[in-house]
N, C-alpha and C positions, 0 to 999 in steps of 0.2 A: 119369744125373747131370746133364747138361743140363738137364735139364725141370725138377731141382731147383732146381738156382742162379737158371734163369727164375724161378722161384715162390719163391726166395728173395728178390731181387731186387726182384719184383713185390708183396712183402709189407712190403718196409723202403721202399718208395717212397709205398705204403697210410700208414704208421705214419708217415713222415715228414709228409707232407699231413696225414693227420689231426692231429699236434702242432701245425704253423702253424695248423690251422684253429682247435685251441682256444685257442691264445696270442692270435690277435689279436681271437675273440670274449669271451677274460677283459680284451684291453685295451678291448674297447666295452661291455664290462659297464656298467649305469648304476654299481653299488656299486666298480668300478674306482678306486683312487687314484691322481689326477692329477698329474703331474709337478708339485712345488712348484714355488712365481711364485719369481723373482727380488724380494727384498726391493728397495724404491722407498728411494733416500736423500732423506728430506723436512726441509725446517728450519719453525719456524714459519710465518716470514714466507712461504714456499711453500704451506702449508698454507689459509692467509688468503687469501694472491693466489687459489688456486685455487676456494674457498666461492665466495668473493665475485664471481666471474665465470663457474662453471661448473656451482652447485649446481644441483637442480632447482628449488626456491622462488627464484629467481633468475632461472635461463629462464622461470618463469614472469609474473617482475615484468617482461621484457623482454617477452615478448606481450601484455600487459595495456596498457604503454607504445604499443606501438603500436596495440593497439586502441582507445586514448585520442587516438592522433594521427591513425588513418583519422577516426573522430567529427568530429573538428575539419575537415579536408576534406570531411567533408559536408556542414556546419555554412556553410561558406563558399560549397561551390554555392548556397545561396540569392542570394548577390549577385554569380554570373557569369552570363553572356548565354546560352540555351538556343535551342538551335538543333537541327532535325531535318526531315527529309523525310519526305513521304509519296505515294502512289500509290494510286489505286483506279481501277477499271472496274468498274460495279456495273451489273446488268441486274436492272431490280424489276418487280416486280405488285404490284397491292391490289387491295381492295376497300372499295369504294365506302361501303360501310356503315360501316364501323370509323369511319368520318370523322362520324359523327350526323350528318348532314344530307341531307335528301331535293332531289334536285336535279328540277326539274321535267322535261317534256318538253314536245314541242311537239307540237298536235293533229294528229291521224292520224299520227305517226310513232312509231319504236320508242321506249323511252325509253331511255336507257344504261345497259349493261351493268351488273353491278355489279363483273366484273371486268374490269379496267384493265389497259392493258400487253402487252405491256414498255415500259419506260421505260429509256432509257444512260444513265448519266452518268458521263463518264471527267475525273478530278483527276491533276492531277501538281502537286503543291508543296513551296516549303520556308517553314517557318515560323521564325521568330526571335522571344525577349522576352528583355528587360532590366529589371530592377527600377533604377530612376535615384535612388530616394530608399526606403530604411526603416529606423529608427533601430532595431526591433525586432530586422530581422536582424543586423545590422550588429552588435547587441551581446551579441546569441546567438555569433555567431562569436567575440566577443574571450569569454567564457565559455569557449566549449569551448578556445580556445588554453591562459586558464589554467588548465583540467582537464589538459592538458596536462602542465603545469608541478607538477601536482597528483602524476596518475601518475609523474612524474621522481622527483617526490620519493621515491615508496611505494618505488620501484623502489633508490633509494638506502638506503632504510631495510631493506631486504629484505637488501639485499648486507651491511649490518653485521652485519644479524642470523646469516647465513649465516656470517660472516667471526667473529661469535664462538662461534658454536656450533663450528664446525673450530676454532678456538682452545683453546677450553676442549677438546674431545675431545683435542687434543694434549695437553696437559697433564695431562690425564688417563692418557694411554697414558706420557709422561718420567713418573708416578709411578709409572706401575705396574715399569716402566722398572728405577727407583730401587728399589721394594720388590725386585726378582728380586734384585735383588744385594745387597742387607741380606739377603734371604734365605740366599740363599749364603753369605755371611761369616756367618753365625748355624751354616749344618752344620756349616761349617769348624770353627767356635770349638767345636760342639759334639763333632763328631769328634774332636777333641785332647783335649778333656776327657772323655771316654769313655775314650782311647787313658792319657791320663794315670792315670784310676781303677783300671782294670784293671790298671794299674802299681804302682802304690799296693798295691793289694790282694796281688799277687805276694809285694810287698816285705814285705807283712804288718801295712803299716799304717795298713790302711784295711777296714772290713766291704765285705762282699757286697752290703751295702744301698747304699751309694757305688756300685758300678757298677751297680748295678739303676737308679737316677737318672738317671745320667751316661746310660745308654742312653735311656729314657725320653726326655729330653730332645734326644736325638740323633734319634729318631722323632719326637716334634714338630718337631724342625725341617723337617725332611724334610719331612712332612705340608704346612706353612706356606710351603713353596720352592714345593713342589707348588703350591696352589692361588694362590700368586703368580702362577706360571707361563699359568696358566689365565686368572687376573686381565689378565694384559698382552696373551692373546690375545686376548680379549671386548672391550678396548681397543681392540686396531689395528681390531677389527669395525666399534667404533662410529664411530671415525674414519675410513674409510672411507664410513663411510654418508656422514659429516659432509661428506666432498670430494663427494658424489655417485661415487664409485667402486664397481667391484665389491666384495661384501664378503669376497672372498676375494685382494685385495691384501695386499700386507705389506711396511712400512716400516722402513725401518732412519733410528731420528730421529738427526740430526744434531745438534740442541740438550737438553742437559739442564737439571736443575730448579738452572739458576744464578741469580748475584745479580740479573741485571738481565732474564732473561725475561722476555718480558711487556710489556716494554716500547715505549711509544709515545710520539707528539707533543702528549698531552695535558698542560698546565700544573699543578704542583703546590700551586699557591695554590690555596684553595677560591673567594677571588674572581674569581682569574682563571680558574681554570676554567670557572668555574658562566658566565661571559662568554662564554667560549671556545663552550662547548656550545652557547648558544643561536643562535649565528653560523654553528655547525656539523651540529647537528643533523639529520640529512634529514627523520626523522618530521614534528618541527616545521617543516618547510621546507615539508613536505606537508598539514599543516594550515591553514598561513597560506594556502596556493593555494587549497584548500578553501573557506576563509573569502571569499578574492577573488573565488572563481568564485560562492561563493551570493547575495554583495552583486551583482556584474554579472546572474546572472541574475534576479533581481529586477528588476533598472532595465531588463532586457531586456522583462520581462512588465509592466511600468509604460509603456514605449516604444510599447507595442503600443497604444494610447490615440493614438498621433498619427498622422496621414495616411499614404499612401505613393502612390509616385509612380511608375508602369510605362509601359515602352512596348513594341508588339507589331508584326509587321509578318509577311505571308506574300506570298510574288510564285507564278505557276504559270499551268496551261496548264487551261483547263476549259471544255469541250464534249458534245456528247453521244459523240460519238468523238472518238478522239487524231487523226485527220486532218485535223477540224476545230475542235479545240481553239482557243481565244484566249487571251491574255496577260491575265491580269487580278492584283489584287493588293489588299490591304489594308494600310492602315496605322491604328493606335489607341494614343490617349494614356488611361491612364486615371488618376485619383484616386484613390483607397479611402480613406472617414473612417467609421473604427467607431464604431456609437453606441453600441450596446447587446449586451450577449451573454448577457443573465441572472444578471450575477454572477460568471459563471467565472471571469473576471479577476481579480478581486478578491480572491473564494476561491483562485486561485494567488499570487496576494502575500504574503496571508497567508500559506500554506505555508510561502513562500520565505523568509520573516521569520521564523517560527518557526526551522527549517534555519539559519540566519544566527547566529539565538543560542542553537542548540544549535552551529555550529562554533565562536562566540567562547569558551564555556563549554570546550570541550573543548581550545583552543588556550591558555586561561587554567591548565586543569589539568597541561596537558603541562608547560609552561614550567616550575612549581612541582614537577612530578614530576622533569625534569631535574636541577632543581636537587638535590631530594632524592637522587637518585642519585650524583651528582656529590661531596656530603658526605659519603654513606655508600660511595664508593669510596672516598676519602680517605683516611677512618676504619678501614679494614677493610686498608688497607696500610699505615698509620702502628702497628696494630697489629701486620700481620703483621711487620712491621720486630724488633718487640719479642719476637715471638713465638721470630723465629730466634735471636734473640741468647740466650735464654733456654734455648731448645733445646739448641744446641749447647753452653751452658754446663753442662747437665745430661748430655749427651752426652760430655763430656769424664767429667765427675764418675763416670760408670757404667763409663768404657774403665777410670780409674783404681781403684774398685770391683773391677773383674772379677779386674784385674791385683794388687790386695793378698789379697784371695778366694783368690786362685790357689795366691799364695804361701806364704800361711796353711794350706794343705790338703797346698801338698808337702810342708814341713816338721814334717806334724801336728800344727799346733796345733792345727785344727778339723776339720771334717769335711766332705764338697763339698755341704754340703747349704747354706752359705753360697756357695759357686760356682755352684749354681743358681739361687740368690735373684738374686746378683751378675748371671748372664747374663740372665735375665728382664728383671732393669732396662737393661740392655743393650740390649735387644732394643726397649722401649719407647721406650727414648731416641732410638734410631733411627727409629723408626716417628713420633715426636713430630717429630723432625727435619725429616723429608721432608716430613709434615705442615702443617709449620710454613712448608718453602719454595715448599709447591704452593698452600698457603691466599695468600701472599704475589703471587705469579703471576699463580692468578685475580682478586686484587683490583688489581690493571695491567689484565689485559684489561675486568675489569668498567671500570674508568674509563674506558680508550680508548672503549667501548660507549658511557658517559654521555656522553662530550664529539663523541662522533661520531665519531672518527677510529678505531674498531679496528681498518681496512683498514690503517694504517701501524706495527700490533704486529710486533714483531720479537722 
């Protein structure tokens, strides 16, 4: 009996080990489901701050920034003092011949070798130059500064672009938002009315075909909740991407598709905004730099036509050995007057001229595209204004519909096959609604986009 209970023992110890061992290799299963994220509570404006400062197209307008501002301190060593040391101990040979010339000898003796050597020669110095005078680099440098000022720009225009793309995906996700729950209030309505036919029909005063409908319509609602549902999570997918987040976060939005969503520090006049924009704009911030920098580097490659003015100096120890090295040193002023280079000069002016009124051309266009944006925002909220008023007016008219439909079916006059028609329009009128206050939204954040400001959408 012993030996039993041992090997009883011994077997539930087996089966116990063996269960942990499959529980925790079904929890590292790749097909394992992962404990759900805690939803993130996000507001718009949270959504924006975060684009606009953390997207990936954004880090990357921030390394381009600076790789625009190391340039510029390259640009600028041309006009600091270069200084460096060096050192050699060299032990040489040659030969005599490499040098073409036959060197005589003297009669009856050997004549020289043809190889020579060794030969010491030990350096120790340090060398310094200064360029005192060059109009060419001097405006190379103020060039790349406003490359500079150029990259700020891109880098501005990037974070808007970032900060409306997360905007619009919000709004996107508050409709989908909106639809789950017109969805919902559509089962509801439909489940009572299903609840209500099969009543009906009990009482005797309704066919069979009445709740054959009433059901029907209670599966499409279902169906349309359903792929609501689905809608709002392909939503938070895409706003997620839009933060630069995992695409398996999940928000719970703070703001819905209210009256003033959307909302920013953009002016409602079309003159003053179209003002506004071009004050504000980064792209065009980024163009005009453009423009700057192709005129300076022109006068930079035009500058290279006049003199420049260097000095050089090196001090050091040089001997045939370091023991007996001496002090010696150089100093040199030099002039440089180019005369001629074949042209190349020239041919880069032109270049640079061309470049010059292709950025003017395209900084003329931007302005005029602004503007067009800036009126067709306007236009597209002054609408949506009309749209929701319209909306909801029809909205009302359908709740009213539903509610005479309804009453019309209990009391027999009709049959629910006008209760259907009734929630249909119902259903559209909602769907029109939300429509109506999402189309409204995006045409706020498109404006803020046109005037520049969609970082301060709220």
């Amino acid at each position: 009996m012993p030996d039993k209970r041992r090997l009883v023992v011994l077997a539930a110890l087996l089966a116990f080990a063996a269960g942990a061992r499959a529980v925790r290799a079904a929890d590292a299963a790749p097909g394992a489901s992962p404990a759900p994220a805690a939803a993130q509570r996000l507001t718009l404006a949270d959504a924006v701050a975060r684009a606009s400062g953390h997207a990936p197209a954004v880090t990357l307008a921030d390394l381009r920034q600076r790789e625009s501002a190391a340039r510029a301190d390259q640009s600028r060593g041309a006009l600091l003092p270069s200084l460096k040391g060096e050192v050699s101990d060299v032990d040489r040979t040659f030969n005599l011949k490499t040098f073409g010339i036959s060197f005589p000898s003297i009669p009856g003796q050997p004549g020289f070798a043809d190889l020579q050597g060794p030969v010491q020669d030990f350096e120790a110095r340090v060398k310094v130059s200064q360029t005192v005078f060059s109009a060419s680099d001097w405006m190379h440098w103020h060039a790349s500064q406003v490359g500079v000022e150029a990259s700020r720009g891109d880098r501005g225009a990037t974070g808007e672009a970032s900060a409306e793309n997360a905007a619009l995906a919000y709004l996107r996700a508050a409709r989908a938002e909106a639809l789950v729950d017109a969805r919902r209030a559509d089962v509801d309505i439909a489940e009572q009315l299903a609840g209500l036919a099969e009543s009906q029909q009990k009482a005797g005063v309704a066919p069979a075909i009445d709740v054959t409908r009433a059901r029907t319509q209670l599966a499409a609602s279902r169906v349309a909740a359903l792929s609501a549902v689905n809608t709002l999570d392909r939503a938070e997918i895409d706003l997620a991407r839009a933060l630069g987040q995992d695409p398996a976060s999940r928000f719970a939005l703070a703001d819905s598709l209210g009256e003033s969503l959307g909302a920013s520090g953009a002016p409602a006049e079309p003159e003053a905004a179209v003002a506004f924009a071009v004050a504000h704009r980064p792209d065009l911030s980024a163009e005009e730099a453009r423009l700057r920098r192709a005129r300076a580097e022109r006068g930079a490659i035009s500058a290279e036509r006049l003199p420049r003015l260097d000095v050089a100096g090196d001090w050091g120890a040089s001997g045939e050995h370091a023991a007996d090295a001496l002090n010696t040193r150089t100093v040199s002023v030099a002039l440089t007057m180019p005369l001629l280079d074949g042209g190349r000069r020239e041919g880069r002016i032109s270049e640079q001229t061309a470049l010059l009124g292709e950025s003017e051309v395209r900084a003329r266009d931007l302005r005029d595209q602004i503007a067009a944006d800036v009126r067709g925002a306007l236009l597209d909220l002054d609408t949506g204004h009309q749209q929701i008023a319209l909306a909801r007016e029809r909205l009302t008219l359908a709740d009213q519909e539903l509610a005479q439909a309804r009453e019309r079916f209990v009391n027999g006059v009709a049959g629910n096959i006008e209760v259907i028609n009734a929630q249909s329009s119902l259903i559209q009128a909602r769907d029109e609604e939300i429509a109506a206050r999402f189309a409204t939204a995006v045409a706020r954040v498109h404006l803020a986009r046109a005037a520049g400001v969609v970082q301060t959408v709220r």
